[in-house]
C-alpha positions in Angstrom: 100.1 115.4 99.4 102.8 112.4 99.9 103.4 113.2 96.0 104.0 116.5 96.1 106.3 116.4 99.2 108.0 113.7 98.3 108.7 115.5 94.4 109.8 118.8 96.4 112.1 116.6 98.2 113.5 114.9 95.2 114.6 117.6 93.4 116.2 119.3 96.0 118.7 116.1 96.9 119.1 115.7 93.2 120.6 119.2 92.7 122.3 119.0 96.2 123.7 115.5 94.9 124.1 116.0 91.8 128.2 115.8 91.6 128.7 113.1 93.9 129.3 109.8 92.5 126.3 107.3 91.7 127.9 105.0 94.1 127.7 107.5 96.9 124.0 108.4 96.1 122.8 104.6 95.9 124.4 103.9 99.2 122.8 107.2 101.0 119.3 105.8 99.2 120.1 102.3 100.5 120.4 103.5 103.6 117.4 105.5 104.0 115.2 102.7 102.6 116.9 99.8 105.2 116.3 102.3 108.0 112.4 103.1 106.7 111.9 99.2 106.8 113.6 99.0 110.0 111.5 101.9 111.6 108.3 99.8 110.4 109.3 96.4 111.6 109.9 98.1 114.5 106.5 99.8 115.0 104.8 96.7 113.7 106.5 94.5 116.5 105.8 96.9 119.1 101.9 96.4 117.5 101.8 92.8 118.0 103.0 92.4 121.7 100.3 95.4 122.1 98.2 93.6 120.3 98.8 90.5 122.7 98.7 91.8 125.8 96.5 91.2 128.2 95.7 94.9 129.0 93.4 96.5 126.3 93.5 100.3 125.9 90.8 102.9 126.0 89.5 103.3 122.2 90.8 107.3 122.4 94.1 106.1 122.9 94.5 104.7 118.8 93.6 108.3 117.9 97.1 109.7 120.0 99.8 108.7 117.7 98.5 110.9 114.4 98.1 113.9 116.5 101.5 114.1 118.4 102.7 113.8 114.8 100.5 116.1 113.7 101.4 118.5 116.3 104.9 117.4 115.8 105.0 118.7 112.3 103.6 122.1 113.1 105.9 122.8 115.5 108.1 122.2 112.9 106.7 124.7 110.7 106.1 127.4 113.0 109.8 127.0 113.9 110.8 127.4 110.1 108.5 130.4 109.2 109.5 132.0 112.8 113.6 131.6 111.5 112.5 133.0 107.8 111.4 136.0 108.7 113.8 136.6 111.4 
């Protein structure tokens, strides 16, 4: 699934991109990669001191984050199929 979306994705910013300078597109992919690792490190810091505290959460709790994403995401979609066929 990641391959696919990720292959959709790439070929639509390569033809979107594709007469801008190289320059211009490895800066815009240097940019999205320091802000991916930065997005992690963040998450991941915010896991430790979590992970430290004294407080320990309910075991339903680690199931949250994929389904606001989840439910996130179709939002997304019903809001993209709802402007198509408007």
């Amino acid at each position: 699934m990641a391959f696919s979306f990720g292959l959709l994705h790439g070929f639509g910013f390569a033809g979107a991109l594709a007469e801008v300078s190289w320059l211009a597109l490895l800066m815009f992919d240097d940019g999205v990669e320091i802000g991916q690792l930065l997005f992690v490190a963040f998450v991941l810091g915010v896991r430790t001191l979590l992970g430290r505290s004294l407080m320990r959460l309910p075991a339903w709790t680690f199931n949250l984050p994929p389904y606001l994403i989840g439910t996130l995401a179709m939002v997304w979609v019903f809001e993209r199929i709802g402007a198509f066929w408007s």
